[in-house]
C-alpha positions as CSV (number, residue, x, y, z in Angstrom):
1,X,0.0,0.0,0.0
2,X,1.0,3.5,-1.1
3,X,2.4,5.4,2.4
4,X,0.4,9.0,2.4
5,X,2.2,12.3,2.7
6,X,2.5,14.4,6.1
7,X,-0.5,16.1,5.5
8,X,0.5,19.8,5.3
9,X,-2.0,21.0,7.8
10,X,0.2,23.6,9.9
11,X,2.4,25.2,8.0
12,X,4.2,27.2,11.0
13,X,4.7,24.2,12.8
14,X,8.5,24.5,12.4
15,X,9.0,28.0,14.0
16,X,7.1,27.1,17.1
17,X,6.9,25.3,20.1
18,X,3.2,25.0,20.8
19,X,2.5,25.4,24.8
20,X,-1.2,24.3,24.8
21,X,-1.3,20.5,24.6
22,X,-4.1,20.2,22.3
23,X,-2.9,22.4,19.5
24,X,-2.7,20.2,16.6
25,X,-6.0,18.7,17.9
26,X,-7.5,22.3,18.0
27,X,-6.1,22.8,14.6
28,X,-7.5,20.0,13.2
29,X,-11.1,21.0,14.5
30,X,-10.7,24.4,13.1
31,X,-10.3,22.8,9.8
32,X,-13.0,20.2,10.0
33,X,-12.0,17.2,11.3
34,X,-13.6,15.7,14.7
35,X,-12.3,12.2,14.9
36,X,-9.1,13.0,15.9
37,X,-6.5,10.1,17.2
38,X,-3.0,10.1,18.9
39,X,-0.9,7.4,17.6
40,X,2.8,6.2,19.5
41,X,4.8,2.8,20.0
42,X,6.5,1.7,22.5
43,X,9.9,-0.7,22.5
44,X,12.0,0.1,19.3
45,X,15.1,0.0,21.3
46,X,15.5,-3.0,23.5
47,X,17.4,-6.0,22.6
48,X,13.9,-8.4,23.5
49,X,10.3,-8.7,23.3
50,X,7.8,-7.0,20.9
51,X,6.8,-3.5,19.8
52,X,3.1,-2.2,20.7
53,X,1.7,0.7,19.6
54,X,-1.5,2.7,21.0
55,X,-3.9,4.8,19.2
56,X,-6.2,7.1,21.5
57,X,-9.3,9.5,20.7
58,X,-10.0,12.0,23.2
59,X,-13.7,13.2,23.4
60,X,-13.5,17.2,22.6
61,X,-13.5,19.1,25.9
62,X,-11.6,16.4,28.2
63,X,-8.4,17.0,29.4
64,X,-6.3,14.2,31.0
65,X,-4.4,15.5,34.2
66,X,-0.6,14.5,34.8
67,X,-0.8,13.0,31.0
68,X,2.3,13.5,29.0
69,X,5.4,11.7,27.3
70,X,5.6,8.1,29.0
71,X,8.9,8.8,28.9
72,X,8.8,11.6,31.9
73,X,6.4,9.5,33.9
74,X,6.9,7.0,36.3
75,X,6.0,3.7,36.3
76,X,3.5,4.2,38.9
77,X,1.7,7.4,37.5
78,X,1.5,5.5,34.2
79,X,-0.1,2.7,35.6
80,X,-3.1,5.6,37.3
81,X,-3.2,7.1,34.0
82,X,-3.4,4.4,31.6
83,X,-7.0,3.5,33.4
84,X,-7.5,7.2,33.4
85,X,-7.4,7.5,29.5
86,X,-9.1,3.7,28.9
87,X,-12.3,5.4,31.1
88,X,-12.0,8.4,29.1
89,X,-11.5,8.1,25.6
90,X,-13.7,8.1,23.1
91,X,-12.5,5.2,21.7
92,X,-8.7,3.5,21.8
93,X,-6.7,0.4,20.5
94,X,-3.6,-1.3,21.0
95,X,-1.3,-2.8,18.1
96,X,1.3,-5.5,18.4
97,X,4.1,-6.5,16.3
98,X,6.3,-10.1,17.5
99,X,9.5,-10.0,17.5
100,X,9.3,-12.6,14.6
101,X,7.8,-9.6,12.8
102,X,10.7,-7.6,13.9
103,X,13.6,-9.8,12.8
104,X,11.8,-10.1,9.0
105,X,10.8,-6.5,8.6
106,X,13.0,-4.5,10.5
107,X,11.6,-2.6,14.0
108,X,10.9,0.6,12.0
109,X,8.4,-1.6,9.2
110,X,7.3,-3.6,12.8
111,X,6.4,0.0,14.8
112,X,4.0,1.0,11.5
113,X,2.3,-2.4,11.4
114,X,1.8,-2.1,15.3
115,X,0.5,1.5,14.9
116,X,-1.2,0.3,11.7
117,X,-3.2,-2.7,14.1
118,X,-3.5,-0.1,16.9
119,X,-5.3,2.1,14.5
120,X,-7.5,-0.6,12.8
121,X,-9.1,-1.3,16.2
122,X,-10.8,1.9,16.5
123,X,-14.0,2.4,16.6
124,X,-15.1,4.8,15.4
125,X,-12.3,5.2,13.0
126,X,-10.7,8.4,12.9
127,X,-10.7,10.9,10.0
128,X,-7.2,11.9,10.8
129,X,-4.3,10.4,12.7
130,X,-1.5,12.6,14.7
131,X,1.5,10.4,14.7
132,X,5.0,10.4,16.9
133,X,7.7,10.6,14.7
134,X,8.2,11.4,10.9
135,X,6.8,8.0,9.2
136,X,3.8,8.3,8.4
137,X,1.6,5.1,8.9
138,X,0.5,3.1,5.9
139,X,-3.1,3.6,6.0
140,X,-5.3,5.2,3.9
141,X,-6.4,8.3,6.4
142,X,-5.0,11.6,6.5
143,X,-2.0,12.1,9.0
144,X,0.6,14.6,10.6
145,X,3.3,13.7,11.2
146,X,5.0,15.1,14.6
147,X,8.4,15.4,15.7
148,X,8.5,14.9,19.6
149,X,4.6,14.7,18.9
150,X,4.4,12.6,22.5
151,X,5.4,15.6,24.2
152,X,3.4,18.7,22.4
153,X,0.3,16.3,21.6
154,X,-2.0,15.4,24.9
155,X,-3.5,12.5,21.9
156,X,-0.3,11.6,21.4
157,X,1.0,11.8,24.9
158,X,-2.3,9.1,26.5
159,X,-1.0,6.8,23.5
160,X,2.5,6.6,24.8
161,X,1.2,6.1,28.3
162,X,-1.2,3.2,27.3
163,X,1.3,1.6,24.6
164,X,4.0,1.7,27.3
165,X,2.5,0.4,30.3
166,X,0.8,-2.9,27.8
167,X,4.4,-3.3,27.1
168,X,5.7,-3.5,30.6
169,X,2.8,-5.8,31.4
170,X,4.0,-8.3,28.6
171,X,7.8,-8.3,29.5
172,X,6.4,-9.1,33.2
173,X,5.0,-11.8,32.0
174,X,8.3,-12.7,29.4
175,X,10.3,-12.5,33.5
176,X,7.9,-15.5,34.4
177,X,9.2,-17.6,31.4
178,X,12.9,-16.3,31.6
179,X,14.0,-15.2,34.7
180,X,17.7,-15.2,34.2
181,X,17.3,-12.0,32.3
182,X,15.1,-9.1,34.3
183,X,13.0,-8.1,31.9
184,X,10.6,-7.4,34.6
185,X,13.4,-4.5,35.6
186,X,14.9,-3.9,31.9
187,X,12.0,-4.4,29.8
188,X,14.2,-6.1,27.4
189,X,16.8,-2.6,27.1
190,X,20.5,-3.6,26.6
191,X,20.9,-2.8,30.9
192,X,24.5,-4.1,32.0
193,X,22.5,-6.7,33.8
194,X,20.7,-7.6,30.8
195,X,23.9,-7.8,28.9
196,X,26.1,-9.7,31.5
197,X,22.9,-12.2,31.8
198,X,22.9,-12.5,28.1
199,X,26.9,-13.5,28.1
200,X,25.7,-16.0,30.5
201,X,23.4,-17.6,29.8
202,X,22.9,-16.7,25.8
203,X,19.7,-15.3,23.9
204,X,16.0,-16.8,25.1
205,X,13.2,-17.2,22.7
206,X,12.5,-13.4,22.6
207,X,15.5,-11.7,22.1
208,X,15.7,-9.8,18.7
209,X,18.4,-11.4,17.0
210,X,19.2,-8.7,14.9
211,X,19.8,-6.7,17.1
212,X,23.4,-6.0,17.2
213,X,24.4,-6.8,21.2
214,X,22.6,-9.6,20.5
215,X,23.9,-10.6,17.3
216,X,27.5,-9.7,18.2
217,X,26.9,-12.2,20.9
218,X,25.6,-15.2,18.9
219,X,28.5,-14.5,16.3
220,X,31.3,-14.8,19.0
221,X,29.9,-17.8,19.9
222,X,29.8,-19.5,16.8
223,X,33.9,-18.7,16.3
């Protein structure tokens, strides 16, 4: 399928650093659209486990308190605000791509087919999509593309929280299956614990190959 553009819609977007948290949301109302949904992933970077995306649509009017890039969160305010946004949203969704997915299709091709499933599950389905990043998904709705967009978009922002903390949850339940390696501490990210547990002991069923620390390892072995 034919990837759309970044849809053009603010043109100044460059030269400013929008303070109001639902600017592009605002902007988007002002020029007709009303189903509007935050899209983010979570897990590009770690050396295990999958990558799950989040798409959210916040009713017009509601504003999610203490709501912003997962990143600047802590695990326990996430976990209060990703049942915060699930009771509040219009409507949301949650995508995820394997790590078999990841190893035949690259992470970046695996984050757009998580977002893609995240946005699929919508319901209603949005008339346009505000998406972290600069790849735009490959779906046949309009889009904008947004640098940072998980920290200037509240949309945005509630799908980071919701796509992060579903993450978590799963690599807490990878730590039941694999002990040895912490992912219910690392969450699968190259930690020196991680790393000296991998020298140990050697990859599990879902580490990302690939992935160079990973791969580095495997090929030392085989010398």
């Amino acid at each position: 399928m034919r990837r759309p553009k970044n849809l053009e819609l603010f043109p100044d977007d460059s030269r400013q650093t929008p303070v109001d948290p639902f600017y592009h949301e605002t902007r988007a109302r002002d020029l007709g659209y009303s189903l509007i949904a935050g899209v983010d992933e979570a897990g590009r970077g770690p050396l295990a486990g999958p990558v799950v995306a989040a798409a959210v649509m916040i009713p017009e009017g509601v504003r999610f308190s203490g709501v912003k890039d997962s990143k600047k969160m802590t695990a326990r305010a996430r976990f209060e605000r990703f049942h915060t946004i699930r009771g509040g949203a219009l409507t949301f969704g949650i995508g995820v791509a394997s790590v078999s997915y990841i190893e035949k299709f690259n992470i970046l091709n695996a984050s757009l087919e998580a977002m893609l499933r995240a946005i699929r599950v919508l319901d209603p389905q949005p008339e346009i999509i505000l998406v972290d990043g600069i790849h735009a998904v490959p779906i046949p709705i309009r889009q904008k593309c947004l640098k940072k967009g998980d920290q200037i978009s509240q949309s945005i922002s509630a799908a980071s929280v919701l796509a992060k903390v579903y993450r978590d949850w799963i690599m807490a339940s990878y730590h039941n299956m694999y002990p040895d390696y912490g992912f219910d501490k690392n969450k699968g990210y190259g930690t020196r614990q991680h790393l000296a547990a991998l020298e140990a002991h050697g990859p599990c069923p879902v580490h990302r190959l690939t992935f160079k620390p990973v791969n580095r390892l495997i090929s030392k072995e085989a010398q």
